[in-house]
C-alpha positions in Angstrom: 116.7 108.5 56.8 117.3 105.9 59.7 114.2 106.9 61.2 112.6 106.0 58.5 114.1 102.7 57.7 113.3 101.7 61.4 109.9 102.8 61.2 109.4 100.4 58.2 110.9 97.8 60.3 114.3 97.3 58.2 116.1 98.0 61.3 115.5 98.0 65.0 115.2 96.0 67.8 117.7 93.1 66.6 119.3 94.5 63.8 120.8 98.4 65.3 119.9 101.3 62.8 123.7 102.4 63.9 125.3 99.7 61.8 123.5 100.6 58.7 125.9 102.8 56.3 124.1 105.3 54.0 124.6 107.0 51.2 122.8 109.1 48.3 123.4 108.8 44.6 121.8 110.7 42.3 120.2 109.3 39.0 122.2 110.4 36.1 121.2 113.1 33.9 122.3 114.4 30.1 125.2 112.8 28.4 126.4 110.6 31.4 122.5 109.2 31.6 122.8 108.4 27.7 126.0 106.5 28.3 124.9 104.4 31.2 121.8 103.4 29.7 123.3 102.6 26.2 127.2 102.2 26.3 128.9 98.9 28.0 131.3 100.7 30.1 129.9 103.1 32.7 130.5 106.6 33.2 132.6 107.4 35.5 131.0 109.6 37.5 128.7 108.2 41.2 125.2 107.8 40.0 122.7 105.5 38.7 120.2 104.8 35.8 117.5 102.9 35.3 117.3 100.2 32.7 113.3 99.2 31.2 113.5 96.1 28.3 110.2 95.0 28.8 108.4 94.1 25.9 105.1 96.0 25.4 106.5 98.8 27.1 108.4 101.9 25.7 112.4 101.0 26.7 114.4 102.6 28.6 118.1 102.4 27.5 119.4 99.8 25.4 117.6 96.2 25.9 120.8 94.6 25.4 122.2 96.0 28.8 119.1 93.9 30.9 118.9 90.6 28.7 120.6 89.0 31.4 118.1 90.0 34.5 115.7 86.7 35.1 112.0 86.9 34.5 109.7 88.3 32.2 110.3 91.7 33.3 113.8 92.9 32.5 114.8 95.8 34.4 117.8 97.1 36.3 118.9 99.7 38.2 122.6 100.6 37.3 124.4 102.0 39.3 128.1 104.1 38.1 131.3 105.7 39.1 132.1 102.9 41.4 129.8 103.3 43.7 128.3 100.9 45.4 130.8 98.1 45.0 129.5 95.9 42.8 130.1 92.7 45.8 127.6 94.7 47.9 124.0 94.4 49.3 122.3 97.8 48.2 118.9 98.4 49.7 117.0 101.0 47.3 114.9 103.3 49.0 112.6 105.8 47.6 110.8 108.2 50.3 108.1 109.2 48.3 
């Protein structure tokens, strides 16, 4: 995965790829998925889920849970069980 990120350019000369910490959390799935795209409190368990309120297109979890994201496309990615810290920088990246 650092290979990759430095061959994008996120790290490299001036910023070392050896600083960067890493982890993988996989989106939610079932029952936990359900709760952290509709219920206020989290699931417990590491993972994320993806929130869509945009008008116009079909919603992804409850609308409620992105009304506060700014512009005209609310959308979030939640993340759960703690992890990351809700104080830290998270850089999402997909590899395909």
């Amino acid at each position: 995965m650092l290979k990759q990120l430095a061959a994008v350019g996120y790290c490299g000369p001036g910023m070392s790829c050896d600083f960067i910490c890493l982890c993988a959390l996989d989106q939610l799935d079932g029952a936990n998925l359900t709760a952290c795209q509709t219920a206020d409190v989290t699931p417990d368990v590491p993972g994320f889920c993806y929130l869509d309120a945009v008008k116009g297109e079909v919603h992804a979890g409850s609308p409620a849970l992105a009304q506060d994201c700014v512009g005209a496309a609310p959308r979030r990615i939640r993340f759960t069980g703690g992890a990351p810290a809700a104080s830290s920088l998270s850089l999402l990246y997909c590899p395909q």
